[in-house]
C-alpha positions in Angstrom: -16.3 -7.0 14.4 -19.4 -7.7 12.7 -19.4 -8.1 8.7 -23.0 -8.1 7.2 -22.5 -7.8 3.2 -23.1 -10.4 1.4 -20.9 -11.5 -1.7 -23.0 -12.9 -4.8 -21.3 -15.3 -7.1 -18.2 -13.1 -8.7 -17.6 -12.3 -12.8 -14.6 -14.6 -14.0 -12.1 -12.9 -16.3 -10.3 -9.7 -16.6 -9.9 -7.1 -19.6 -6.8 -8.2 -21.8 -3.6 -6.5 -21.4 -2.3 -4.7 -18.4 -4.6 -1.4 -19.1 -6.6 -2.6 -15.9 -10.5 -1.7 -15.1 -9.1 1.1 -12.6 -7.2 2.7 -15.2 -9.4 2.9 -18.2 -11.9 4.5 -15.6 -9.6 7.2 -15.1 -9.0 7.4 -18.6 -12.6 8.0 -19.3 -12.4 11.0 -16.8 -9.7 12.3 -19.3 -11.8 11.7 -21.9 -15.2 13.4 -20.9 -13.0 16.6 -19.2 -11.2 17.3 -22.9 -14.7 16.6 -24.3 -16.8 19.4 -22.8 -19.2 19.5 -25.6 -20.0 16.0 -25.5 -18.4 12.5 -27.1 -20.5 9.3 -28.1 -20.4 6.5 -25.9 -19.1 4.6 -29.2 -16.0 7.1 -29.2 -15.5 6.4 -25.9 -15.9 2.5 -26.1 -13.4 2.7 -29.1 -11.0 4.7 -27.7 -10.5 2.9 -24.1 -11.2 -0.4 -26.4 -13.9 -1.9 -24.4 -17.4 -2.9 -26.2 -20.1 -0.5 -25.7 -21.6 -2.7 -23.0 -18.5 -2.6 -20.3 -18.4 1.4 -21.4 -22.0 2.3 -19.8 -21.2 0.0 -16.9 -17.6 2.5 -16.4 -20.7 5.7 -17.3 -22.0 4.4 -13.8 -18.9 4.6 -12.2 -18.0 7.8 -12.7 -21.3 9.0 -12.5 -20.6 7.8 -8.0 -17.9 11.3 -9.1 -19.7 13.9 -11.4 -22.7 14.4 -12.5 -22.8 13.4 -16.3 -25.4 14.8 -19.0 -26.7 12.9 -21.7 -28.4 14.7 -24.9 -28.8 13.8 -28.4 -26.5 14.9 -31.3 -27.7 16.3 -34.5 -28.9 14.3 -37.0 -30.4 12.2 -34.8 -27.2 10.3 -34.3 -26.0 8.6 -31.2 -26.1 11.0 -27.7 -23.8 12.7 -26.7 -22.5 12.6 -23.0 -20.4 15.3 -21.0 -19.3 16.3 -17.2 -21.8 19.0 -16.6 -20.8 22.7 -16.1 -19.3 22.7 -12.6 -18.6 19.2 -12.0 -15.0 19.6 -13.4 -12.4 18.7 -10.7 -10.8 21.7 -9.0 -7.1 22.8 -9.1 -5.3 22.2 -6.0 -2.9 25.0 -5.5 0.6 24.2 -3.9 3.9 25.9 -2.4 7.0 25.0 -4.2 8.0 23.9 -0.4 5.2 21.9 -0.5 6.1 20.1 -3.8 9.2 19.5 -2.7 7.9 18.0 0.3 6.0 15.8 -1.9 8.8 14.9 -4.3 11.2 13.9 -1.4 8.5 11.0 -0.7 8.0 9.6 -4.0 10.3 7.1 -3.7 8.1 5.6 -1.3 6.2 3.7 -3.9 8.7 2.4 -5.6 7.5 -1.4 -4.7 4.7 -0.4 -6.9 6.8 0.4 -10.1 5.0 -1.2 -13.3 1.7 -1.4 -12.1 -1.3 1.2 -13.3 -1.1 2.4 -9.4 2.4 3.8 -10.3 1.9 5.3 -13.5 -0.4 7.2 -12.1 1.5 8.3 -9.1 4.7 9.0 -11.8 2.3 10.9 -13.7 1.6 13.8 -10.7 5.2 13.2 -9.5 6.2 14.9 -12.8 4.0 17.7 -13.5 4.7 18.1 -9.8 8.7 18.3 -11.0 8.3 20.1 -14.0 6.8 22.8 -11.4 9.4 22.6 -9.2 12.5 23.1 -12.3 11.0 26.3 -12.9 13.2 29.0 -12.2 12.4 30.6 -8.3 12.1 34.3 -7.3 13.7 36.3 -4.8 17.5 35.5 -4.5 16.2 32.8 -6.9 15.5 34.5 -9.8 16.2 33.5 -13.4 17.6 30.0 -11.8 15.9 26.4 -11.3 16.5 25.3 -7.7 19.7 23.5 -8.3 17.8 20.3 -8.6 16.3 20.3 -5.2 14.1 17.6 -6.2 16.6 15.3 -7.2 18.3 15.6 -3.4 15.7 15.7 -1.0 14.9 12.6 -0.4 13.2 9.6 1.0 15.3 6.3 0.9 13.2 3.1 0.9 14.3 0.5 3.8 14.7 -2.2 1.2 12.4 -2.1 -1.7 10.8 -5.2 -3.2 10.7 -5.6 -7.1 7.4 -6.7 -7.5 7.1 -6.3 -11.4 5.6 -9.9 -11.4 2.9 -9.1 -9.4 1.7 -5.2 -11.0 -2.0 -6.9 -11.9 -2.3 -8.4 -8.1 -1.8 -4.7 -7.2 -3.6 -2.9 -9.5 -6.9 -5.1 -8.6 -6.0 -4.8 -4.7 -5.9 -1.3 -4.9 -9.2 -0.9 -6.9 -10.8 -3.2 -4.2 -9.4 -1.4 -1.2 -10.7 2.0 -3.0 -13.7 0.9 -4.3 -15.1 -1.0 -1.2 -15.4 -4.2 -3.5 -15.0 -8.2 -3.0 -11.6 -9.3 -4.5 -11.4 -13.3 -5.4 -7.6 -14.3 -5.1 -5.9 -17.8 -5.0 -3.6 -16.9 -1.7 -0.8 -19.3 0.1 -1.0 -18.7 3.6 2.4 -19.2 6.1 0.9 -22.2 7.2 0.2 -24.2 4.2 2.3 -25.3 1.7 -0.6 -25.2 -1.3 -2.6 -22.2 -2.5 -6.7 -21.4 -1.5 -9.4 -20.0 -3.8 -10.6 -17.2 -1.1 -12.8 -14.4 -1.1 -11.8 -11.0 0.8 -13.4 -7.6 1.3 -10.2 -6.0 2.0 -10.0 -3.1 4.2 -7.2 -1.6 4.1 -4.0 -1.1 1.9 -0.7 -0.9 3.8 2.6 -0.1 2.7 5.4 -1.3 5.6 9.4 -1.5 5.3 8.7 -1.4 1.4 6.4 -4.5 1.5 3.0 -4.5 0.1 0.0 -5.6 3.0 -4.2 -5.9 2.8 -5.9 -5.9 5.9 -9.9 -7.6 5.3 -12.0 -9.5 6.2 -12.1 -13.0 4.9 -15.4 -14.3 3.9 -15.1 -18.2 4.6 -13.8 -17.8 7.9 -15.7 -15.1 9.4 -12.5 -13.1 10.5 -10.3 -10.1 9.7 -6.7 -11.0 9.1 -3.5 -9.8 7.1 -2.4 -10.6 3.6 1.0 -10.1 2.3 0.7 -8.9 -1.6 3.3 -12.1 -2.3 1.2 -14.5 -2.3 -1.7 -13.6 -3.8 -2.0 -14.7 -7.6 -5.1 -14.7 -10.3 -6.6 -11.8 -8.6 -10.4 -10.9 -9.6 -12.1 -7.4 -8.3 -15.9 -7.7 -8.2 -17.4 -5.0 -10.6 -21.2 -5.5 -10.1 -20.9 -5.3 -6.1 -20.0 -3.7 -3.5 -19.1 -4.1 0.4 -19.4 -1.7 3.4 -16.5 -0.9 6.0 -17.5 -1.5 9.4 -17.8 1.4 11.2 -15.4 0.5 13.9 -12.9 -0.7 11.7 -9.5 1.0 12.8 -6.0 0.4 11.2 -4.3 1.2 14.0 -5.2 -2.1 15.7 -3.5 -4.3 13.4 -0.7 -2.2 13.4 2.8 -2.6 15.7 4.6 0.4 14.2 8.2 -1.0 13.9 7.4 -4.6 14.0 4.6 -4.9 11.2 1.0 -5.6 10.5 -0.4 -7.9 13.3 -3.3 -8.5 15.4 -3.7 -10.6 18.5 -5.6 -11.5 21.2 -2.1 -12.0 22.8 -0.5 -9.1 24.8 2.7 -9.6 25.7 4.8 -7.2 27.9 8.1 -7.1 26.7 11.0 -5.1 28.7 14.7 -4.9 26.9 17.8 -3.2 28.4 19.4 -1.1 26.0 23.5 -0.5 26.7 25.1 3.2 26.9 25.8 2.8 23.2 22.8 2.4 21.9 20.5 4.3 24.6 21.1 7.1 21.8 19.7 5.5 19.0 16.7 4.1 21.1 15.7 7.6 22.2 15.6 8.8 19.2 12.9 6.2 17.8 9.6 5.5 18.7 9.3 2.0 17.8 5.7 1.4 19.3 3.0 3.3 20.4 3.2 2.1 23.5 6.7 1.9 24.5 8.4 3.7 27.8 11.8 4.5 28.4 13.7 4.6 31.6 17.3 5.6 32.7 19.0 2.7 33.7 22.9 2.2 36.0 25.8 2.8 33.7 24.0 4.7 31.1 21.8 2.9 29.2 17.9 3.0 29.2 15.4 0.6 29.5 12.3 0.0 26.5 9.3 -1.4 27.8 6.1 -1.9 25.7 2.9 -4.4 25.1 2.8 -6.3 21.6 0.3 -8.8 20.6 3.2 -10.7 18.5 6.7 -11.7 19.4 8.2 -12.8 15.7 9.3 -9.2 14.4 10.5 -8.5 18.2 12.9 -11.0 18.1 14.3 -10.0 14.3 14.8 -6.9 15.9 16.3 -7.6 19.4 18.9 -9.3 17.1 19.7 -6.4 15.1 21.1 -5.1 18.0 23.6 -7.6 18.9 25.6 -7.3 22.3 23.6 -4.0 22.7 20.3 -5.3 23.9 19.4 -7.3 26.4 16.0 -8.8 27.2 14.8 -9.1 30.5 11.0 -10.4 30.1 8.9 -12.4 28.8 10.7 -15.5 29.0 9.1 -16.8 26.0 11.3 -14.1 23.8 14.2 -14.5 25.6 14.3 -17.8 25.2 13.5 -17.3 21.5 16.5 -14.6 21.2 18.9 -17.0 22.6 18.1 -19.7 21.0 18.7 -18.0 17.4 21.8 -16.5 19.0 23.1 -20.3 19.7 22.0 -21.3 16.4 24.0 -18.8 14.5 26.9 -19.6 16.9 26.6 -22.9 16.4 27.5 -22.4 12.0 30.6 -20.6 12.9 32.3 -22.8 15.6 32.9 -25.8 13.4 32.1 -24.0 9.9 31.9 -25.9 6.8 33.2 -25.5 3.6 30.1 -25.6 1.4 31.0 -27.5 -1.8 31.2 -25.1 -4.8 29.8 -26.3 -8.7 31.6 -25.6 -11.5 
């Protein structure tokens, strides 16, 4: 996949505080909609507390939005600048069961809580509630819903707490929206220190409650997968920009079930499935490319082409006694081998020495 921007040396330093660049952007939004007759770039600067400079460089970002007019106050005094007639945003209009089909999925971003990301998504997901509360019509009338929106609901598998890491977010999500370079120190699986790289991440993904970043790193010439963990002293480029390649699809480095992962590896995997968990395993599509087939005494047989084995295995194990795996080799021997392992702490167990 080709990658033709070029990244100029990147602006060091963020704004103080946790009010990140991303969200004093949107702030200024606010600011110039409840302003419709015009506010001084010195008002705006003092309000978001930036200096005057950094305010017309975030004029030029919104300005990629709405088209923003600039004209001069009485008095001669400092210009006045406003979102002009019919650039305002539109409503969007929505069913209450669409709401609440919203609502049921906003605990999806939990992960996220305490960043500038989640604020913003708490923000809609109350006005979305308060809407909601609102007494219905029909056999409805003159009652709320009986809290619907508090029990229809989306459980996360098993949500990180990544309060430590909100700024790391925050910039990530401004690069992946903005199409901009982000500068991260980053601690790959395979080395025990940390890098200073530069990415022009692609793609935000949010799998089994863990935070992902698909892009392209710069140094080596290649698209790979960073985990939100590991990144630290995150810096979004503000003066530049990157393009997506046009034949950039999420959908290869996905492997449904089993994570975020490319390969140039294909592996066909087949597992037998016993009568008492063919049930389950109909029920779920755990890859895109997965068949099943009826098998003697009931059970049913998954077969499907991966381009990594390490999540396979996790999850062959999940299933205990119930799965069986019949090829590649390679994973069987990987299963067992765990399996021995585990066997192995309980057959002579050990007391592990307790301090007090």
């Amino acid at each position: 996949m080709a990658e033709t921007s070029r990244v100029k040396r990147l602006p060091r330093g963020r704004p103080s505080g946790r009010f990140t660049q991303h969200r004093r952007i949107d702030k200024l939004r606010e600011l110039l909609e409840k302003n419709p007759r015009g506010i001084t770039l010195y008002d705006m600067a003092a309000s978001l507390k930036v200096t005057p400079r950094t305010m017309r460089r975030y004029l030029k970002e919104v300005q990629l939005e709405y088209e923003l007019e600039s004209k001069p106050s009485r008095g001669g005094g400092p210009a006045l600048w406003n979102v002009k007639a019919g650039e305002t945003p539109r409503k969007v209009e929505l069913r209450r069961t669409q709401i609440y089909a919203l609502l049921a999925a906003r605990r999806l971003f939990e992960p996220m809580r305490g960043s500038a990301l989640f604020d913003e998504i708490a923000l809609a997901t109350d006005r979305l509630r308060a809407f909601a509360q609102r007494p219905g019509r029909g056999p409805n009338a003159g009652i709320a819903d009986a809290r619907l929106e508090e029990r229809f609901l989306y459980l996360p598998y098993a949500p990180k707490n990544y309060a430590e890491k909100t700024d790391e977010l925050d910039d990530l999500f401004q690069a992946v929206s903005d199409l901009r370079p982000l500068s991260m120190a980053y601690r790959s699986g395979q080395r025990a220190s940390e890098e200073r790289i530069v990415v022009h991440p692609y793609a935000l993904v949010l799998h089994r409650d863990s935070i992902y970043c698909v892009g392209y790193h710069v140094a080596r010439g290649e698209i790979r997968t960073f985990v939100l963990d590991r990144m630290r002293d995150t810096q979004c480029a503000y003066t530049e920009t990157f393009e997506l390649p046009a034949d950039f699809n999420i959908d290869e480095f996905f492997q449904g079930e089993f994570g975020v992962w490319k390969s140039e590896t294909r592996h066909k995997v087949i597992i037998d499935f016993d009568e008492h968990a063919a049930e389950y395993v109909r029920m779920r599509k755990v890859h895109n490319t997965q068949k099943l087939a009826g098998i003697a005494g009931g059970g049913v047989r998954l077969t499907m082409v991966v381009g990594n084995l390490n999540s396979v295995v996790s999850w062959v194990l999940e299933w205990g006694k119930r799965a069986l795996v019949v090829e590649p080799q390679e994973l069987l021997e990987r299963v067992r081998s765990e399996l021995e392992g585990a066997l192995s702490q309980y057959s002579a167990p050990k007391k592990p020495k307790v301090r007090a």
